[in-house]
KEDOKOL-111336 format. One record per residue (C-alpha): residue number from 1; residue in three letters; x, y, z. Coordinates in pm, whole numbers, plus 50000, padded with zeros to 5 digits. Each point is the difference from the previous one (the first is absolute). Layout:
<nodes>
(NUM 'ALA' (X Y Z)) ...
</nodes>
This chain:
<nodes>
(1 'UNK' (11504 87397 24928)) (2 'UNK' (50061 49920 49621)) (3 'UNK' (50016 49637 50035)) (4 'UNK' (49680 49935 50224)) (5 'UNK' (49815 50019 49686)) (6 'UNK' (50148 49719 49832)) (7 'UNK' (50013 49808 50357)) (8 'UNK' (49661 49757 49897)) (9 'UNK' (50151 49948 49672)) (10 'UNK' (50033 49597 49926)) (11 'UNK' (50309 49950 49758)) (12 'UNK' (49861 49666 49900)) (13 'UNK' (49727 50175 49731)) (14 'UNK' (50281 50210 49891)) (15 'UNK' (50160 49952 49607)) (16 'UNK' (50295 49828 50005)) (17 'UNK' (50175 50291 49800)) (18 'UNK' (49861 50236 50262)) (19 'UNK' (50125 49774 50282)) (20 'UNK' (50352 50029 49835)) (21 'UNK' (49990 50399 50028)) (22 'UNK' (49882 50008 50298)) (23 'UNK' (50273 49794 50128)) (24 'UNK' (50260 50243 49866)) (25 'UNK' (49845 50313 50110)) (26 'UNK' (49996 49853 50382)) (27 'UNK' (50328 49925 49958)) (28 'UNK' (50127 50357 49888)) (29 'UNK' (49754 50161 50296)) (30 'UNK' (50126 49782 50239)) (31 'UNK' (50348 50110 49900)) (32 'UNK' (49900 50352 50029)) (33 'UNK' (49811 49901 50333)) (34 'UNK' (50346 49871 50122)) (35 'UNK' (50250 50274 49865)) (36 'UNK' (49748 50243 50207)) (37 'UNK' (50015 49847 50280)) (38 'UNK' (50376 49957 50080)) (39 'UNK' (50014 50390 49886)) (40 'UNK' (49780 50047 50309)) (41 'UNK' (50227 49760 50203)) (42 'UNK' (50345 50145 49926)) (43 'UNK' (49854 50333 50118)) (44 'UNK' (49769 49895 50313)) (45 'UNK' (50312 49964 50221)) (46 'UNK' (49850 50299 50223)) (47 'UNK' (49672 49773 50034)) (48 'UNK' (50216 49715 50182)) (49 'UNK' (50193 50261 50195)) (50 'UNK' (49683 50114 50139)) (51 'UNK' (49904 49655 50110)) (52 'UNK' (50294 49922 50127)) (53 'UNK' (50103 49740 49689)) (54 'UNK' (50363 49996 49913)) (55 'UNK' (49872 50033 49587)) (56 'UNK' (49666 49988 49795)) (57 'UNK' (50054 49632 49934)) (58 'UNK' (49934 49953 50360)) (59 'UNK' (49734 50168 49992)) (60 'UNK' (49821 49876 49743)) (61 'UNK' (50114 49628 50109)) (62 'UNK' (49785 50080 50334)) (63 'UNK' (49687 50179 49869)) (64 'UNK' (49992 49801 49637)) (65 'UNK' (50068 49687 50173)) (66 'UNK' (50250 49910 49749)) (67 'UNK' (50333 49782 50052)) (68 'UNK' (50303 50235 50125)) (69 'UNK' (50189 49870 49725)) (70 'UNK' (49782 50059 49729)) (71 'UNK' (49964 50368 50116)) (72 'UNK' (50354 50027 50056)) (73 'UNK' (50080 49901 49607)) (74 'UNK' (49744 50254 49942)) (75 'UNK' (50184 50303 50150)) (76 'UNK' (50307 49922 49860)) (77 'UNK' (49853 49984 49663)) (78 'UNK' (49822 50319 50081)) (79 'UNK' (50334 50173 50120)) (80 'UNK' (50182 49916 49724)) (81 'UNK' (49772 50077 49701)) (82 'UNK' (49960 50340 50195)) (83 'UNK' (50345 50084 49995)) (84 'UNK' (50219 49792 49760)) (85 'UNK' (49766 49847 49766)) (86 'UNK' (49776 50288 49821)) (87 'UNK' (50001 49814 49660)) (88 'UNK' (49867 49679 50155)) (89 'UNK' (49754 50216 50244)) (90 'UNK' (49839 50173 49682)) (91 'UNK' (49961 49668 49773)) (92 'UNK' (49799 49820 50330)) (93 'UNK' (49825 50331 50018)) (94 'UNK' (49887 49978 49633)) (95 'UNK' (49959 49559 50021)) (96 'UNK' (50292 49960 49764)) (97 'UNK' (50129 49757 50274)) (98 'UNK' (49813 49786 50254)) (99 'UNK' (50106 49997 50401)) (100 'UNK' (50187 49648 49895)) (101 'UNK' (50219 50157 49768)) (102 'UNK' (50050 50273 50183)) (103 'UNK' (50142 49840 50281)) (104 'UNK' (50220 49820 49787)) (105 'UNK' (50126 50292 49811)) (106 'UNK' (50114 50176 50327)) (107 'UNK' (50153 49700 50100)) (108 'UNK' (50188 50041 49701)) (109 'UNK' (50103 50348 50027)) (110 'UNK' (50079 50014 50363)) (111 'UNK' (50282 49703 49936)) (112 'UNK' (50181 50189 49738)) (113 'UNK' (50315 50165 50168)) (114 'UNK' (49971 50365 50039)) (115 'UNK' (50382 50073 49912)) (116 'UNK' (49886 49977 49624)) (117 'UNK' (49808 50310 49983)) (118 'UNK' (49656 50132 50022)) (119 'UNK' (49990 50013 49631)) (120 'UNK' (50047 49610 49924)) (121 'UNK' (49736 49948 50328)) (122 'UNK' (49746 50199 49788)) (123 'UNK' (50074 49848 49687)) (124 'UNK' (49959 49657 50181)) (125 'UNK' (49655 50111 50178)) (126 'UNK' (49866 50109 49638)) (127 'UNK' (50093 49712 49798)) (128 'UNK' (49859 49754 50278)) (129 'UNK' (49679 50205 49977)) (130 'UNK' (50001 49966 49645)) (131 'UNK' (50060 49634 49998)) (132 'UNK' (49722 49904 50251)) (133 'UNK' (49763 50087 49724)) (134 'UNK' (50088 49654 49822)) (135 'UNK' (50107 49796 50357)) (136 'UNK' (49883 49884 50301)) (137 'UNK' (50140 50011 50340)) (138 'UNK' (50181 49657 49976)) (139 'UNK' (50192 50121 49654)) (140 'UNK' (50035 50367 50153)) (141 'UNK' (50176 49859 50325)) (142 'UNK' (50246 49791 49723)) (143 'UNK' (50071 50305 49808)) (144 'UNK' (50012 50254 50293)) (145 'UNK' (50331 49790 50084)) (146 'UNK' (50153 50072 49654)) (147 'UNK' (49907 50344 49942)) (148 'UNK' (50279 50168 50027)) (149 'UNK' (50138 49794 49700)) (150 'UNK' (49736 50182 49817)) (151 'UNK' (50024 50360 50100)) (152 'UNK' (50410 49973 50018)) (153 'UNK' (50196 49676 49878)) (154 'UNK' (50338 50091 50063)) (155 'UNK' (49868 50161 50361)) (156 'UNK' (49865 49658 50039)) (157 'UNK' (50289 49785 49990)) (158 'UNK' (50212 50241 50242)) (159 'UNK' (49655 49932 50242)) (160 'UNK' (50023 49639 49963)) (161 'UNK' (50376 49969 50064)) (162 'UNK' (49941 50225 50341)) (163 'UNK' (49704 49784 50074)) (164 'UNK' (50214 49656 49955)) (165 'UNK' (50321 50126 50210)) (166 'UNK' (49750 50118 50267)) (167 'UNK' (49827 49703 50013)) (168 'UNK' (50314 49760 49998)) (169 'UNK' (50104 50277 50321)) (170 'UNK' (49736 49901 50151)) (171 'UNK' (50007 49607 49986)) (172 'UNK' (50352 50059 50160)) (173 'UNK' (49915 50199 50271)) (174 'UNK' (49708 49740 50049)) (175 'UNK' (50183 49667 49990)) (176 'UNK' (49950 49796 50289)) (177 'UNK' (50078 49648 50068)) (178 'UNK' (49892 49765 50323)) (179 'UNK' (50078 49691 50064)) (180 'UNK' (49821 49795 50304)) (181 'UNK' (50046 49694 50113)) (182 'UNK' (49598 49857 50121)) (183 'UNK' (50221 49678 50184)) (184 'UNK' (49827 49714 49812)) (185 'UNK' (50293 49981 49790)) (186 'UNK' (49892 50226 49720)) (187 'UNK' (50050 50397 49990)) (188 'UNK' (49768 50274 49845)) (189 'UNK' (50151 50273 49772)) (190 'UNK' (49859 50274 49958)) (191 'UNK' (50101 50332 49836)) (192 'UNK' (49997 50283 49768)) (193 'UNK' (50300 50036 49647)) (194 'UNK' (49981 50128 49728)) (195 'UNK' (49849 49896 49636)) (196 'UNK' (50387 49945 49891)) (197 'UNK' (50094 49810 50297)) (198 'UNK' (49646 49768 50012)) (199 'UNK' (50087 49906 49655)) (200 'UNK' (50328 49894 50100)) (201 'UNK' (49897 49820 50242)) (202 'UNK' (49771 49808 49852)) (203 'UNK' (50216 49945 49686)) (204 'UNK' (50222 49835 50300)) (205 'UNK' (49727 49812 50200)) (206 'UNK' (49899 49833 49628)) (207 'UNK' (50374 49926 49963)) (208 'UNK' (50017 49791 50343)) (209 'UNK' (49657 49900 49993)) (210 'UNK' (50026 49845 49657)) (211 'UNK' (50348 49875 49902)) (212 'UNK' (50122 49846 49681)) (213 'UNK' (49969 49658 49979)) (214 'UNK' (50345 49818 49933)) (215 'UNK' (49975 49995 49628)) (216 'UNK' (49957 50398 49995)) (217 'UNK' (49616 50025 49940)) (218 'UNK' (49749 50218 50203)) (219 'UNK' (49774 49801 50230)) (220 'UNK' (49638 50144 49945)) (221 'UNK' (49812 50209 50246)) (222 'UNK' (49710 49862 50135)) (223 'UNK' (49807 50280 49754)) (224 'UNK' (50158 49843 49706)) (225 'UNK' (49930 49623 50118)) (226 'UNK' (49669 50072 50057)) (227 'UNK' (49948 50191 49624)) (228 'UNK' (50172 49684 49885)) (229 'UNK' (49747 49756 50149)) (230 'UNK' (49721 50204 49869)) (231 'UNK' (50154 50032 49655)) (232 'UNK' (50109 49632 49964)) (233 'UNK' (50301 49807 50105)) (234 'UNK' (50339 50173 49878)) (235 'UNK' (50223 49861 49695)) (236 'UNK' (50202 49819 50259)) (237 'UNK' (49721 49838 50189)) (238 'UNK' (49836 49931 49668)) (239 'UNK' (50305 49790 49894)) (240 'UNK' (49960 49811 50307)) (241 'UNK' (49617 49921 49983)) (242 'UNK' (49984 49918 49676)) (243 'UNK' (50379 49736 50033)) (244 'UNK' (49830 49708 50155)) (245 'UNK' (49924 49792 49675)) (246 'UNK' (50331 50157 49841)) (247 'UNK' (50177 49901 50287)) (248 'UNK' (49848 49650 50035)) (249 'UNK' (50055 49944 49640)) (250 'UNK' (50356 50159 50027)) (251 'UNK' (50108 49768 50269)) (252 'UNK' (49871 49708 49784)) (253 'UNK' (50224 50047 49702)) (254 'UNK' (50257 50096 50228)) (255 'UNK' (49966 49631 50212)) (256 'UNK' (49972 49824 49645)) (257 'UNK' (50285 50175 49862)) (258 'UNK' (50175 49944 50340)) (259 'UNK' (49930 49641 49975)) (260 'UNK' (50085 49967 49604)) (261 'UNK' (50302 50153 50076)) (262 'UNK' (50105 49773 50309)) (263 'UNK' (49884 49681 49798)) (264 'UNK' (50239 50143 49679)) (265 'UNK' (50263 50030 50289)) (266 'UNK' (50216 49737 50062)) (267 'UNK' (50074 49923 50369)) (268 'UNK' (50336 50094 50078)) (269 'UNK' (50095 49733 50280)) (270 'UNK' (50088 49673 49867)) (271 'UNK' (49720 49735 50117)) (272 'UNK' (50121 49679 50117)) (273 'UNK' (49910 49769 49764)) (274 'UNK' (49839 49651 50073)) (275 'UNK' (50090 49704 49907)) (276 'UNK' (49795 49648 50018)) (277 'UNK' (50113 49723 50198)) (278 'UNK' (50165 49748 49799)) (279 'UNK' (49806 49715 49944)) (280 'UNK' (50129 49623 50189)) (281 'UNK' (50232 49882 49767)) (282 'UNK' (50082 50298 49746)) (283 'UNK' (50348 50070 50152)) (284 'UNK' (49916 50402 49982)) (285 'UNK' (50079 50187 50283)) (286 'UNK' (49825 50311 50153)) (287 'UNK' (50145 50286 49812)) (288 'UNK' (50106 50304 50214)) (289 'UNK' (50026 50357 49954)) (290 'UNK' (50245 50237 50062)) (291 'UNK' (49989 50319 50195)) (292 'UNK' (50128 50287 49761)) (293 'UNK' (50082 50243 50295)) (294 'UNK' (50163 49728 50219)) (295 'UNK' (50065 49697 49799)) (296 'UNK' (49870 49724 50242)) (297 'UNK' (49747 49811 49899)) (298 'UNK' (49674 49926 50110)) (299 'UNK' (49802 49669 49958)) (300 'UNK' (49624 50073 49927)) (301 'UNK' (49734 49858 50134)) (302 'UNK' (49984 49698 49882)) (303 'UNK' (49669 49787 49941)) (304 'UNK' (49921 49677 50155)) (305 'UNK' (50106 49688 49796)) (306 'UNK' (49730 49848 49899)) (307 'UNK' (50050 49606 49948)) (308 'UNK' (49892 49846 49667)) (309 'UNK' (49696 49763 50062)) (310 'UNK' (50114 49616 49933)) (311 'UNK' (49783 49817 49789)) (312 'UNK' (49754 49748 50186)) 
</nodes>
């Protein structure tokens, strides 16, 4: 065989320039390799008959001791390259396009509807071809979903309509809703809506879950509170943290002012006012005061007399 010749051969001697090629050109012949052998499988269905194998892949999953499923994506890549796909089938051939992007390119092509026309299906096939040259699998599969828009804007948008008013069909045909009680005093939901009605729901859940706080603001989500903790405390919070020598200061003046104000005040009951005891011998009596509400009047207390010491 061709390659037993370079079967001893050590890449670590090789030229780094030479290891690059050489990377390339297995590539392509693997490619090649590949595009050969699901030509063989898509027409070796009389081989698995013979056996007694419902299709090749079976086959070849029992003999190659291969997964099932791996030689199940085979045939139907084989199948359809043979019979829808020629464009894509000749560019593997030639190792335009690796197995990867072939995969991905049928993909593609076999999700387009098939009311738009042949035509636009080709058109599609070729221009993914073409733009595999420049992409990898990842970017193909992203612009295999969008290809349509190329090949046929206006086509496009009637698609996408179609494709949303099938899909919301769908969610209502699959809506579900269960309810069970489990008896511990809580209840499990569980069920299917949808997109419209989920965000509905939720917008409704966050309505009951959250509610205003009496002066109309938004209390914060525990998302929000957490940010905020992270971040630093809020405006509000800050006002509060930093008021304690404000404050204390505040409610000084405030008390001094307070008390300036009540000492500037003058009382507005009448105080009984005191008299002293006449002394022995003055003839003064005890003055007394009179009520202004009632008119009576009170004595005060009066001090003790205190007798005048006689001279020894």
């Amino acid at each position: 065989m061709p390659l037993k010749s370079v079967a001893d051969v050590n890449p670590t001697f090789m030229p780094t320039d030479e290891k690059g090629s050489t990377l390339l050109t297995l590539l392509a012949i693997e490619s090649q390799v590949t595009e050969l052998r699901l030509r063989v499988m898509a027409a070796a269905e009389d081989l698995a008959e013979r056996e007694g194998f419902h299709t090749s892949a079976g086959w070849l999953a029992h003999h190659g001791r291969v997964r099932r499923s791996d030689a199940a994506a085979d045939l139907g890549l084989a199948q359809t390259l043979a019979r829808e796909l020629p464009v894509l089938a000749a560019a593997l051939r030639e190792a335009r396009v690796n197995v990867a992007q072939a995969r991905v390119i049928g993909h593609a092509v076999s999700e387009l509807p098939r009311r738009i026309g042949e035509d636009l299906i080709a058109r599609a096939e070729a221009e993914l071809v073409r733009l595999a040259e420049q992409h990898d699998p990842k970017e193909l599969t992203v612009l295999g979903r969008r290809i349509l828009e190329v090949v046929d804007p206006e086509r496009f948008e009637d698609e996408e309509r179609r494709k949303l008013e099938a899909a919301e069909k769908r969610a209502q045909e699959k809506q579900r809703l269960r309810l069970r009680a489990i008896g511990d005093g809580t209840t499990r939901i569980n069920g299917v809506v949808p997109d419209a009605v989920a965000a509905r729901l939720a917008t409704y859940l966050h309505a009951f879950t959250n509610p205003r706080r009496s002066d109309g603001a938004v209390r914060k989500t525990s998302d929000e509170q957490s940010n905020v903790e992270k971040n630093g405390v809020g405006h509000a919070s800050t006002t509060r943290g930093a008021s304690p020598r404000r404050s204390a200061s505040c409610s000084r003046h405030s008390t001094r002012g307070d008390s300036r104000s009540m000492a500037a005040t003058p009382p507005t009951s009448p105080s009984p006012s005191r008299s002293r005891p006449s002394r022995p011998g003055s003839g003064r009596r005890p003055s007394t005061t009179a009520s202004p509400a009632t008119g009576a009047t009170a004595s005060p207390r009066a001090r003790p007399a205190v007798s005048p010491a006689t001279p020894s």
